[in-house]
PDB file of N, CA, C and O in Angstrom:
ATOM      1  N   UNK A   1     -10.447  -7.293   1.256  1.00  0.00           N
ATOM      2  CA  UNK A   1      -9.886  -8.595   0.970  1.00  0.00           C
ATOM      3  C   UNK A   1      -9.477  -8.668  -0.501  1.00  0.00           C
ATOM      4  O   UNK A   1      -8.378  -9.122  -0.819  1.00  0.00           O
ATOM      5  N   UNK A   2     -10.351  -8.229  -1.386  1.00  0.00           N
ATOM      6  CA  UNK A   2     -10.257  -8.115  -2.659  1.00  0.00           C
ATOM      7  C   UNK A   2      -8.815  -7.275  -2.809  1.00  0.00           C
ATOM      8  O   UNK A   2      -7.820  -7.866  -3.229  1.00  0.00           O
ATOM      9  N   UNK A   3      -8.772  -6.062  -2.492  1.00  0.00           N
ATOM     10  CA  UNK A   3      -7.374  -5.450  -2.485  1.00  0.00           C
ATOM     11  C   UNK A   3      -6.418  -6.095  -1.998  1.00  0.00           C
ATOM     12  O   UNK A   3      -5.453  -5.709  -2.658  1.00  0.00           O
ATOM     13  N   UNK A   4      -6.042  -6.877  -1.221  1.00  0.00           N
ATOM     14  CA  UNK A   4      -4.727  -7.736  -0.273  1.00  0.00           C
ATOM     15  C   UNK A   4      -4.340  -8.703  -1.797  1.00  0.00           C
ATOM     16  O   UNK A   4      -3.266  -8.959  -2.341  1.00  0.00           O
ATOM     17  N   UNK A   5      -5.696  -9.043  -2.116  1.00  0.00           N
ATOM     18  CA  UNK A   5      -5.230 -10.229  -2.709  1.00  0.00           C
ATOM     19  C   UNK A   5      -4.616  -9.650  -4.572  1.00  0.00           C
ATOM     20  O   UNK A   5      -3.698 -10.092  -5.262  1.00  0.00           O
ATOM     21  N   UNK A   6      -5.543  -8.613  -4.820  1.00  0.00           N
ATOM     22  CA  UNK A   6      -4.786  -8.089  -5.873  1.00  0.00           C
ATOM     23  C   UNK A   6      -3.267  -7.323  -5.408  1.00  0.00           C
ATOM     24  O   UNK A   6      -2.316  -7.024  -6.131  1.00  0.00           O
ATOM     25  N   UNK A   7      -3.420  -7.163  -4.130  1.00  0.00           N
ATOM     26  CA  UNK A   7      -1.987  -6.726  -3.974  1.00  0.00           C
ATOM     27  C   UNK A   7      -0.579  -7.761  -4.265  1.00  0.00           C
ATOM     28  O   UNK A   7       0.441  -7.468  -4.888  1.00  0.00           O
ATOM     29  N   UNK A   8      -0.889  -8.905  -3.659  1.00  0.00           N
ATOM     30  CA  UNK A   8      -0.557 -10.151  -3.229  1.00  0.00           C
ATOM     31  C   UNK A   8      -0.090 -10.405  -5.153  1.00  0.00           C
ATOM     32  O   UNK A   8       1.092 -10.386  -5.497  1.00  0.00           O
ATOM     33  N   UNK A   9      -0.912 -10.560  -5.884  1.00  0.00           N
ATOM     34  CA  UNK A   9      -0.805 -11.155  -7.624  1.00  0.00           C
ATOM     35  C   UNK A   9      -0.170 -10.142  -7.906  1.00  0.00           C
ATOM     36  O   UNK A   9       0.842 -10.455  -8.533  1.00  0.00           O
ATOM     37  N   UNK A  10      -0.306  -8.601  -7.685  1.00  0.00           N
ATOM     38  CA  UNK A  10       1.076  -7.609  -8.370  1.00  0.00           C
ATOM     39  C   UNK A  10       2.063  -8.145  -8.100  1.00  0.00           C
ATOM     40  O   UNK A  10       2.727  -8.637  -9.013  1.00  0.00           O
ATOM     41  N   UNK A  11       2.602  -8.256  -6.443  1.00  0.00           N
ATOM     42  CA  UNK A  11       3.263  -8.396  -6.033  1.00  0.00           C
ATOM     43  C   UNK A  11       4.043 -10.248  -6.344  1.00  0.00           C
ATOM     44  O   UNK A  11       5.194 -10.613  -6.104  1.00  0.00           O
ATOM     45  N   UNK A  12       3.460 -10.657  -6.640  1.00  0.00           N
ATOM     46  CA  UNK A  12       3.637 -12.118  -7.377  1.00  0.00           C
ATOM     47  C   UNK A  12       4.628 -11.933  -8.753  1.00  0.00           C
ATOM     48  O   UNK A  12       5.783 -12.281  -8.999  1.00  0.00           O
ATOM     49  N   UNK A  13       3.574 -11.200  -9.527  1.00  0.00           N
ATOM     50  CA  UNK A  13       4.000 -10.625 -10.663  1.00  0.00           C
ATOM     51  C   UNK A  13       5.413  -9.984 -10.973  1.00  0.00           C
ATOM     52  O   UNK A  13       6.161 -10.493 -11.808  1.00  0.00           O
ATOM     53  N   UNK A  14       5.777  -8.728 -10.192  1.00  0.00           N
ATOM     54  CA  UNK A  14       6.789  -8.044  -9.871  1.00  0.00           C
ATOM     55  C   UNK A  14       8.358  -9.137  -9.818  1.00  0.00           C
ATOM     56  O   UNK A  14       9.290  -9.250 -10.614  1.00  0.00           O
ATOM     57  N   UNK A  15       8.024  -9.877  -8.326  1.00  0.00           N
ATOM     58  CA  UNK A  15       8.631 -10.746  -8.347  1.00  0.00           C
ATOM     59  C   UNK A  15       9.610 -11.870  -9.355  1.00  0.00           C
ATOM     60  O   UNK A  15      10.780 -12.244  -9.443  1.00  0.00           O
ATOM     61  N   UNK A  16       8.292 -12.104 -10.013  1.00  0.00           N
ATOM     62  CA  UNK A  16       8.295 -13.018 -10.895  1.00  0.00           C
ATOM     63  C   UNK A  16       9.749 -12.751 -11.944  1.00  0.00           C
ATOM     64  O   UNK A  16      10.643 -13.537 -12.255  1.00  0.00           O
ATOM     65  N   UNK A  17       9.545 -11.421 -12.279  1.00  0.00           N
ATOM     66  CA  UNK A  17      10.376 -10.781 -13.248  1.00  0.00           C
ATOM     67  C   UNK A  17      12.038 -10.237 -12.659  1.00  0.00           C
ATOM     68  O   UNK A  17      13.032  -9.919 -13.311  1.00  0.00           O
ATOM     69  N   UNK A  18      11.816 -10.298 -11.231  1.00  0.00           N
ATOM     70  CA  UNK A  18      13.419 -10.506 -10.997  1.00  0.00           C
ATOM     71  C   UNK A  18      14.455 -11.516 -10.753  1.00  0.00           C
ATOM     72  O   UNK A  18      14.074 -12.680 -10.634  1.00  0.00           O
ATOM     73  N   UNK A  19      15.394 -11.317 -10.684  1.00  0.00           N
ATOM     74  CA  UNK A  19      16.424 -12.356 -11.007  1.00  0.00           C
ATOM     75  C   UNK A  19      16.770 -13.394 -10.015  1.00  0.00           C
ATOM     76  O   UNK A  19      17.142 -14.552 -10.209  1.00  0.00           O
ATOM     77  N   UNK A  20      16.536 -12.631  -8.713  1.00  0.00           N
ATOM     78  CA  UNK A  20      16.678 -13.214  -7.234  1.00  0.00           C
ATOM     79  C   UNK A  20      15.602 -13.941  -6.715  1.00  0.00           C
ATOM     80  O   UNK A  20      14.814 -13.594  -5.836  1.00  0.00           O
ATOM     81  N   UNK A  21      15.651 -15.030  -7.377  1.00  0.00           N
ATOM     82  CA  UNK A  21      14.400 -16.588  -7.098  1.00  0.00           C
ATOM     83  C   UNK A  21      13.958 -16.583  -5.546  1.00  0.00           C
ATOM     84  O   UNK A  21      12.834 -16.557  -5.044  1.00  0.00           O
ATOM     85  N   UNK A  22      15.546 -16.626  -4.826  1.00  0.00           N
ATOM     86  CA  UNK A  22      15.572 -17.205  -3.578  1.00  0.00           C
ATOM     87  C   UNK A  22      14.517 -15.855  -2.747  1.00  0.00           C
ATOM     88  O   UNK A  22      13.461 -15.992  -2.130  1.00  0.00           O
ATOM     89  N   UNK A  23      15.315 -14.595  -3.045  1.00  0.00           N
ATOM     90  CA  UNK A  23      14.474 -13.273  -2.094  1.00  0.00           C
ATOM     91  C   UNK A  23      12.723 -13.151  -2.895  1.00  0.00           C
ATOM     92  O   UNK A  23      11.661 -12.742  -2.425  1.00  0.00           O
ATOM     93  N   UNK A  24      12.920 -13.463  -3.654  1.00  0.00           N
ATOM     94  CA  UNK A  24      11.108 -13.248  -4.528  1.00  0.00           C
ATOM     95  C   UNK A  24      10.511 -14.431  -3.603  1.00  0.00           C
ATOM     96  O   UNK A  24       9.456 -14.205  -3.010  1.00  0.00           O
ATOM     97  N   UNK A  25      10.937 -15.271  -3.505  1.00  0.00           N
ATOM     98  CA  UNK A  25      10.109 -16.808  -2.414  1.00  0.00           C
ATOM     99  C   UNK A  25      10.408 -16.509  -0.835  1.00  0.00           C
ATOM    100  O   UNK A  25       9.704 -17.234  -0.131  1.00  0.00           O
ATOM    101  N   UNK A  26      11.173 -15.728  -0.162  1.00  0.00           N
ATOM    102  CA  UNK A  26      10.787 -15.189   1.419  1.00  0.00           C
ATOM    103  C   UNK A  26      10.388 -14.049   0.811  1.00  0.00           C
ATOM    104  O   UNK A  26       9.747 -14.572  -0.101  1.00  0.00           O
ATOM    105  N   UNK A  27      10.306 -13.144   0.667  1.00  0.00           N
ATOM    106  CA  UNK A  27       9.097 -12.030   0.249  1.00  0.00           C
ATOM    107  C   UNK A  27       7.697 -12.109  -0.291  1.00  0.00           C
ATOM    108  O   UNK A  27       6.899 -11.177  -0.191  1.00  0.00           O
ATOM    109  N   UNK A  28       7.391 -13.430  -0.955  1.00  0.00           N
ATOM    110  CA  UNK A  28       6.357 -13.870  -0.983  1.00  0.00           C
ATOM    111  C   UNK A  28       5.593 -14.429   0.207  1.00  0.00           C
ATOM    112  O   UNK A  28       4.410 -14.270   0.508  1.00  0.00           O
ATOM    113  N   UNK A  29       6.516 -15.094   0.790  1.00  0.00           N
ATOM    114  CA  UNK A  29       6.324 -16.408   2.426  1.00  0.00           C
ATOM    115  C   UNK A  29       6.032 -14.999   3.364  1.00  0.00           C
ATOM    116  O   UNK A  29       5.301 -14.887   4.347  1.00  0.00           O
ATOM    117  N   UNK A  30       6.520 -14.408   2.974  1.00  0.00           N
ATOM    118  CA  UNK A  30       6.192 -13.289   4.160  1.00  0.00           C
ATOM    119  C   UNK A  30       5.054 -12.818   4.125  1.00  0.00           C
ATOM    120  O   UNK A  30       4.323 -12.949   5.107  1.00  0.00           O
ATOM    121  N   UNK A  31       4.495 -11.953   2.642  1.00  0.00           N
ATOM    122  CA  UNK A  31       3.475 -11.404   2.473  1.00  0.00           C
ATOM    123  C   UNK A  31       2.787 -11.843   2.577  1.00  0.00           C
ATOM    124  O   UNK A  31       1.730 -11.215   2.621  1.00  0.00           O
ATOM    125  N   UNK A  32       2.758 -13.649   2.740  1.00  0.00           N
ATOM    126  CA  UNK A  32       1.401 -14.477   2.526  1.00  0.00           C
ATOM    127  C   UNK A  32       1.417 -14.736   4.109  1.00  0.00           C
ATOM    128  O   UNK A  32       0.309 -15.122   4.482  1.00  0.00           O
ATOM    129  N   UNK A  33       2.225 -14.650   5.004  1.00  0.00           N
ATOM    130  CA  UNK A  33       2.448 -14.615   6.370  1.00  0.00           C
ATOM    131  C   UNK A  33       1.740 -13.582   6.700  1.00  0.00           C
ATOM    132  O   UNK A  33       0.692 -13.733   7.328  1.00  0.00           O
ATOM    133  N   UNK A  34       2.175 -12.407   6.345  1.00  0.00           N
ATOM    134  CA  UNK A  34       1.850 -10.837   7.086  1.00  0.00           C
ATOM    135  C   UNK A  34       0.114 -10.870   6.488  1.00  0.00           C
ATOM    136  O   UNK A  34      -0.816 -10.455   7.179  1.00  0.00           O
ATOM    137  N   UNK A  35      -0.029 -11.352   5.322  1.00  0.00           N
ATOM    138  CA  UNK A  35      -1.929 -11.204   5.005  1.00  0.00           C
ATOM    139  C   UNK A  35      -2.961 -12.142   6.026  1.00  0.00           C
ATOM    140  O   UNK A  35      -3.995 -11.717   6.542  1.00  0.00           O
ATOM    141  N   UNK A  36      -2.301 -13.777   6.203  1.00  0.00           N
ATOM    142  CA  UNK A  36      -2.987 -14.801   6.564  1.00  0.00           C
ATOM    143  C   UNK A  36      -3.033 -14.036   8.463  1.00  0.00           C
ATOM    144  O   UNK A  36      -4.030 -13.929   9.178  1.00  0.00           O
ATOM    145  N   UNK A  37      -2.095 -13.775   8.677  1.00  0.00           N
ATOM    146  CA  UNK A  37      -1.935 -12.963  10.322  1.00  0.00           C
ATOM    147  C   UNK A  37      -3.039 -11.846  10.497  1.00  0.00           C
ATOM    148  O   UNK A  37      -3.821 -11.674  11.433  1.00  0.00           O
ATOM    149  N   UNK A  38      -2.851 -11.047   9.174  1.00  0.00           N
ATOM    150  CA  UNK A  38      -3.845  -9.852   9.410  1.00  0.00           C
ATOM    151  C   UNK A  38      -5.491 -10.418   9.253  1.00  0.00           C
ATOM    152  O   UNK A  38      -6.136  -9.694  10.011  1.00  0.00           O
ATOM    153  N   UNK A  39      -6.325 -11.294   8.662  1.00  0.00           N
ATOM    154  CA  UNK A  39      -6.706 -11.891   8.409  1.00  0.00           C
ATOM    155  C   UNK A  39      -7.657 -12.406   9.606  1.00  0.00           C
ATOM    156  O   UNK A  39      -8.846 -12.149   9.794  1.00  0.00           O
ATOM    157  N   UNK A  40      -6.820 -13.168  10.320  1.00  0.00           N
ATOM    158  CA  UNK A  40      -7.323 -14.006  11.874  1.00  0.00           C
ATOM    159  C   UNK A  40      -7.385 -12.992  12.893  1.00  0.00           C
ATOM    160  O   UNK A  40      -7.984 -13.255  13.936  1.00  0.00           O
ATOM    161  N   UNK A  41      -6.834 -11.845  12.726  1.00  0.00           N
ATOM    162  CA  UNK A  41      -6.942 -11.011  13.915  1.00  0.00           C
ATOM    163  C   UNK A  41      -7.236  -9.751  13.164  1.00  0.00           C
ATOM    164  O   UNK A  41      -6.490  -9.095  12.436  1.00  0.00           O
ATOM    165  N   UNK A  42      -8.534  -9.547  13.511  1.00  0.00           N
ATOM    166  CA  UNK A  42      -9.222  -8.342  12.972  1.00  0.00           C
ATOM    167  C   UNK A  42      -9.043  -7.405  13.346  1.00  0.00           C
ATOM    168  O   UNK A  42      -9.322  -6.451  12.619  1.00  0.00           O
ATOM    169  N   UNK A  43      -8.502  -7.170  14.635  1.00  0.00           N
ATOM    170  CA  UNK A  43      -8.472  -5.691  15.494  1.00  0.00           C
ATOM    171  C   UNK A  43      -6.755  -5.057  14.753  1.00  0.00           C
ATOM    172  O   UNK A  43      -6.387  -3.882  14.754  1.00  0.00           O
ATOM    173  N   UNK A  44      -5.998  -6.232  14.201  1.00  0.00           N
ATOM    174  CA  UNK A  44      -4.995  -5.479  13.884  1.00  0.00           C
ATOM    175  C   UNK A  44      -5.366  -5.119  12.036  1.00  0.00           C
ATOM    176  O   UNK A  44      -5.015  -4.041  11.557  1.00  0.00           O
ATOM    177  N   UNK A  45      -5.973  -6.003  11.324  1.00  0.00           N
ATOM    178  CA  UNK A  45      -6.477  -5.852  10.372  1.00  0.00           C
ATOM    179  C   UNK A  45      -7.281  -4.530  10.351  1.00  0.00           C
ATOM    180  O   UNK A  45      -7.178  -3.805   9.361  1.00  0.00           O
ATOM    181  N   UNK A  46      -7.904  -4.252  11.163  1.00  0.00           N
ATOM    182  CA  UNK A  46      -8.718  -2.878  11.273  1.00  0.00           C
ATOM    183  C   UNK A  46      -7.477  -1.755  11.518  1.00  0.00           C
ATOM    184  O   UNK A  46      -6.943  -1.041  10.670  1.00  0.00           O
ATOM    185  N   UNK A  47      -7.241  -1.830  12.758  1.00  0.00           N
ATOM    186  CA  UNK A  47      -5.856  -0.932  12.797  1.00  0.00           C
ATOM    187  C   UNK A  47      -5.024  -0.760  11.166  1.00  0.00           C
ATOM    188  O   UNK A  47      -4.963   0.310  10.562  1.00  0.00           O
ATOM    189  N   UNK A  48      -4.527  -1.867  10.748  1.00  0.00           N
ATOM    190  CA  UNK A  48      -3.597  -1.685   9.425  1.00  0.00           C
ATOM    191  C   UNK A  48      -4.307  -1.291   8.588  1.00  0.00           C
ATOM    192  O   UNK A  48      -3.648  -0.940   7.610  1.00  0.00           O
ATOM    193  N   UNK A  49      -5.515  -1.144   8.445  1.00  0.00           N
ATOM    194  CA  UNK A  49      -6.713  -0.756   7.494  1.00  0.00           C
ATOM    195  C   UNK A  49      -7.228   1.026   7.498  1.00  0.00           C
ATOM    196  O   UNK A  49      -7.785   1.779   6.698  1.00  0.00           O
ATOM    197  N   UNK A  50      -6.804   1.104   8.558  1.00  0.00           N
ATOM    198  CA  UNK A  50      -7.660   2.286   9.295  1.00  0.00           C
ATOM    199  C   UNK A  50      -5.773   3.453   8.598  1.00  0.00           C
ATOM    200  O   UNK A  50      -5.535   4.306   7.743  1.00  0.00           O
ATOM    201  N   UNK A  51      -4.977   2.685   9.672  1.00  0.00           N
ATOM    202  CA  UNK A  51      -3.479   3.740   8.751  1.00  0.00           C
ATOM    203  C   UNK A  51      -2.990   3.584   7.522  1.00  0.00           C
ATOM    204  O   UNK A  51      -1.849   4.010   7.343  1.00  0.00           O
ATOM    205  N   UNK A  52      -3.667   2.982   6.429  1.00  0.00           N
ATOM    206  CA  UNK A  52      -3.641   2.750   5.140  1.00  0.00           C
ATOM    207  C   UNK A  52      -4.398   3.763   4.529  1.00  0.00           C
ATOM    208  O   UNK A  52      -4.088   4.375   3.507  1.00  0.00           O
ATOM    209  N   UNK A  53      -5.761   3.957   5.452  1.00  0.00           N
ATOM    210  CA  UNK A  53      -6.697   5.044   4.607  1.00  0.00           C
ATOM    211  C   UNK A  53      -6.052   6.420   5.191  1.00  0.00           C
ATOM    212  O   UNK A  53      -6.223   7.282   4.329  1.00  0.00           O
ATOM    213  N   UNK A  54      -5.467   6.887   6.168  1.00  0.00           N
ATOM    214  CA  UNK A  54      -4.702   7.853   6.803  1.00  0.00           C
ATOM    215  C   UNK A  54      -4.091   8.345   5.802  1.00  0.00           C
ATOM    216  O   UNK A  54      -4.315   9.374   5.164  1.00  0.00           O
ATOM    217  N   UNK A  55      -3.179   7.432   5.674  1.00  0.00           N
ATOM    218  CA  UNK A  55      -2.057   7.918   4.690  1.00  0.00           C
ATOM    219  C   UNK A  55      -2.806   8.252   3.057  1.00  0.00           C
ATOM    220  O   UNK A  55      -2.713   9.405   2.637  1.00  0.00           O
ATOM    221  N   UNK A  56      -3.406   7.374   2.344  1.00  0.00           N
ATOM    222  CA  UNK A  56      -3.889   7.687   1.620  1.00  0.00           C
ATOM    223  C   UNK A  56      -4.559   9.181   1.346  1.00  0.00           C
ATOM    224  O   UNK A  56      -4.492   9.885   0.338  1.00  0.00           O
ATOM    225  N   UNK A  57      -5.194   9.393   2.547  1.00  0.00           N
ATOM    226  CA  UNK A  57      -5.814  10.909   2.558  1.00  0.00           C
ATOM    227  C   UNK A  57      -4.957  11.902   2.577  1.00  0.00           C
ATOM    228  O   UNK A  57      -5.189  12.968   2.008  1.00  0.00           O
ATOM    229  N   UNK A  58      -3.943  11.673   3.192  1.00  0.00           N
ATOM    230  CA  UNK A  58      -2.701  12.571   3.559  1.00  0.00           C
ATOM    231  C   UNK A  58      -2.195  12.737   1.769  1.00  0.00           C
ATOM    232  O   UNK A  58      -2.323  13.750   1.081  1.00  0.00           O
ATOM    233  N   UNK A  59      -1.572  11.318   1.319  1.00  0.00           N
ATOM    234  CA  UNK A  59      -1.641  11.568  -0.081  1.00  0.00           C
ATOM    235  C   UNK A  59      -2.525  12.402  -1.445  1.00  0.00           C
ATOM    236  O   UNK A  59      -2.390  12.677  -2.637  1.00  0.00           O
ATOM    237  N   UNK A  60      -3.256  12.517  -0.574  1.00  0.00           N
ATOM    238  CA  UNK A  60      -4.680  13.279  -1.623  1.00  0.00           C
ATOM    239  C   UNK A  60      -4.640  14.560  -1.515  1.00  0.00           C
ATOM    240  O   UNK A  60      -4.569  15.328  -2.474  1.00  0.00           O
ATOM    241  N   UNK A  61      -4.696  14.992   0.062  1.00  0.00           N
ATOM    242  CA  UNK A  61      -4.348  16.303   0.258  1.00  0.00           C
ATOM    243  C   UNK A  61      -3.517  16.940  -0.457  1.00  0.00           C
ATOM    244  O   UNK A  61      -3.654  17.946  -1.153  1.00  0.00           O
ATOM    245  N   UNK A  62      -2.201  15.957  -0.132  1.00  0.00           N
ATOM    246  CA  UNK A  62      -0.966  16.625  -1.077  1.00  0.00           C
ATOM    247  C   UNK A  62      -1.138  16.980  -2.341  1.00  0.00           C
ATOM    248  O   UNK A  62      -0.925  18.130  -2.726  1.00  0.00           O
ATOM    249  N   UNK A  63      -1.497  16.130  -3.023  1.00  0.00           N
ATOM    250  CA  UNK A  63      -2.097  16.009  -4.379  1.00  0.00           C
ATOM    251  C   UNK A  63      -2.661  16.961  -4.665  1.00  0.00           C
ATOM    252  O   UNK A  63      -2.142  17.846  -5.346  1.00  0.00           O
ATOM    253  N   UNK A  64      -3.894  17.011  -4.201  1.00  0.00           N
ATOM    254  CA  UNK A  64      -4.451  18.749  -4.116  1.00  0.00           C
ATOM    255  C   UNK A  64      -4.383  20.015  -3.928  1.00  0.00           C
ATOM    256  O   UNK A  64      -5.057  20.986  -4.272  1.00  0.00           O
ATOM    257  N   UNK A  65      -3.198  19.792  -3.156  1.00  0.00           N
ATOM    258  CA  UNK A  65      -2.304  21.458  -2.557  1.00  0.00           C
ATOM    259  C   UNK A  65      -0.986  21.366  -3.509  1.00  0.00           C
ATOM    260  O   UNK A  65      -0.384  22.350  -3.939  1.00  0.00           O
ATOM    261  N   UNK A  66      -0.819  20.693  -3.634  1.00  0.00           N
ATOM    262  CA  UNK A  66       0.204  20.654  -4.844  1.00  0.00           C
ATOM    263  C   UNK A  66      -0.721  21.490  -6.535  1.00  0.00           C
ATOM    264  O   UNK A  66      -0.228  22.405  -7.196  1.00  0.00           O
ATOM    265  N   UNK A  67      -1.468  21.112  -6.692  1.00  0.00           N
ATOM    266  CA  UNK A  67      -2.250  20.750  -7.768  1.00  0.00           C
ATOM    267  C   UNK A  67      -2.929  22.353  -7.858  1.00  0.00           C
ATOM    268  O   UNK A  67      -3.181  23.008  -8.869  1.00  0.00           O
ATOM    269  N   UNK A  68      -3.114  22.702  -6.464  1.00  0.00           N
ATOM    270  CA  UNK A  68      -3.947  24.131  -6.404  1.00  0.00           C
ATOM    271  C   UNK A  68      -2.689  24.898  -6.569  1.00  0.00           C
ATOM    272  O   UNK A  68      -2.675  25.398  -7.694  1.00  0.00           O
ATOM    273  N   UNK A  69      -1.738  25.155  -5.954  1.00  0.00           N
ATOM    274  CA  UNK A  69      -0.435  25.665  -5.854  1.00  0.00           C
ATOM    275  C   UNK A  69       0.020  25.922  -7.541  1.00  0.00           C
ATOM    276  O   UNK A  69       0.222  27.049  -7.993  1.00  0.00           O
ATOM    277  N   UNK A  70       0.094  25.088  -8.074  1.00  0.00           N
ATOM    278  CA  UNK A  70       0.254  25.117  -9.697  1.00  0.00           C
ATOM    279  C   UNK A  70      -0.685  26.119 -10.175  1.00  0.00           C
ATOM    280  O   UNK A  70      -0.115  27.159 -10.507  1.00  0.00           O
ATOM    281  N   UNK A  71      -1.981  26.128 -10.315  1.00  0.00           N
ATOM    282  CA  UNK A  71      -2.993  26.779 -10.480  1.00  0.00           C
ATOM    283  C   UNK A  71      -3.004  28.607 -10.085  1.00  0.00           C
ATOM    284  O   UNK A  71      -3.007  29.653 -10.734  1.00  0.00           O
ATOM    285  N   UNK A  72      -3.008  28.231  -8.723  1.00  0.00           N
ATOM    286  CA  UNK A  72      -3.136  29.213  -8.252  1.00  0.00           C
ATOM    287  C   UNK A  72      -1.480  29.867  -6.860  1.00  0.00           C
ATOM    288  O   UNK A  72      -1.585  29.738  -5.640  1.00  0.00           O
ATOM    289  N   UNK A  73      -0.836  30.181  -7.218  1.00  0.00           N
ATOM    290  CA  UNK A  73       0.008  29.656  -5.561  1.00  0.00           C
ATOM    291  C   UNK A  73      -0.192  30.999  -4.381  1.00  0.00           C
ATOM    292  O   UNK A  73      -0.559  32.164  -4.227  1.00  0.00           O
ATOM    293  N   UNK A  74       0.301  29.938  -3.816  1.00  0.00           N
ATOM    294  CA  UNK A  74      -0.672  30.418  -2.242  1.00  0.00           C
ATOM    295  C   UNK A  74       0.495  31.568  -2.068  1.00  0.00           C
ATOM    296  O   UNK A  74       0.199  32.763  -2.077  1.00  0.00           O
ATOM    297  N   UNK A  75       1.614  31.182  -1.935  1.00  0.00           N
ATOM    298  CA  UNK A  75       1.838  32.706  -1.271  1.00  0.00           C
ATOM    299  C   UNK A  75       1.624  34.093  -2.294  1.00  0.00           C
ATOM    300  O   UNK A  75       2.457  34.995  -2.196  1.00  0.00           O
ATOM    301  N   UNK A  76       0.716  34.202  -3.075  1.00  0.00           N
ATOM    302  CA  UNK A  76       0.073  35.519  -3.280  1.00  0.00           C
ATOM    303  C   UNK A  76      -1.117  36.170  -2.786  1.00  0.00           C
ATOM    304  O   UNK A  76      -1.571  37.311  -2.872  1.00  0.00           O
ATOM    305  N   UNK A  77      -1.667  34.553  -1.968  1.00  0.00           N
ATOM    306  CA  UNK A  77      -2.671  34.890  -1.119  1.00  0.00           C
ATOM    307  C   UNK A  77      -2.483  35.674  -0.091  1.00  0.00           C
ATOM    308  O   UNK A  77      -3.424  35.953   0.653  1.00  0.00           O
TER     309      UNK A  77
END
């Protein structure tokens, strides 16, 4: 919850600083739509929670095989 909502104030933030008033206020209405939805229905909140950490790991991996590859690279293995 803590994360949605710091997501939510970046994303406020971001906004804030572009020029297009009208799209920063339905992109806000939305996000505060798409959080308050995820929110009341937990099974999709879990679901959107569950392929958030997916990807994240997937990101890490990369990160790491990238990172070893520099180091060391694999095809001399």
């Amino acid at each position: 919850m803590i994360f949605f909502s710091a997501l939510f104030s970046l994303f406020s933030q971001i906004c804030a600083g572009s020029c297009d008033c009208k799209m920063s206020q339905r992109a806000q209405s939305f996000l505060h739509s798409f959080l308050y939805f995820s929110f009341q229905n937990t099974h999709f909140f879990f679901f959107l929670l569950s392929i958030l950490s997916v990807f994240s790991l997937l990101l890490e991996a990369q990160t790491v095989l990238e990172s070893t590859e520099k180091v060391i690279p694999l095809h001399s293995l």
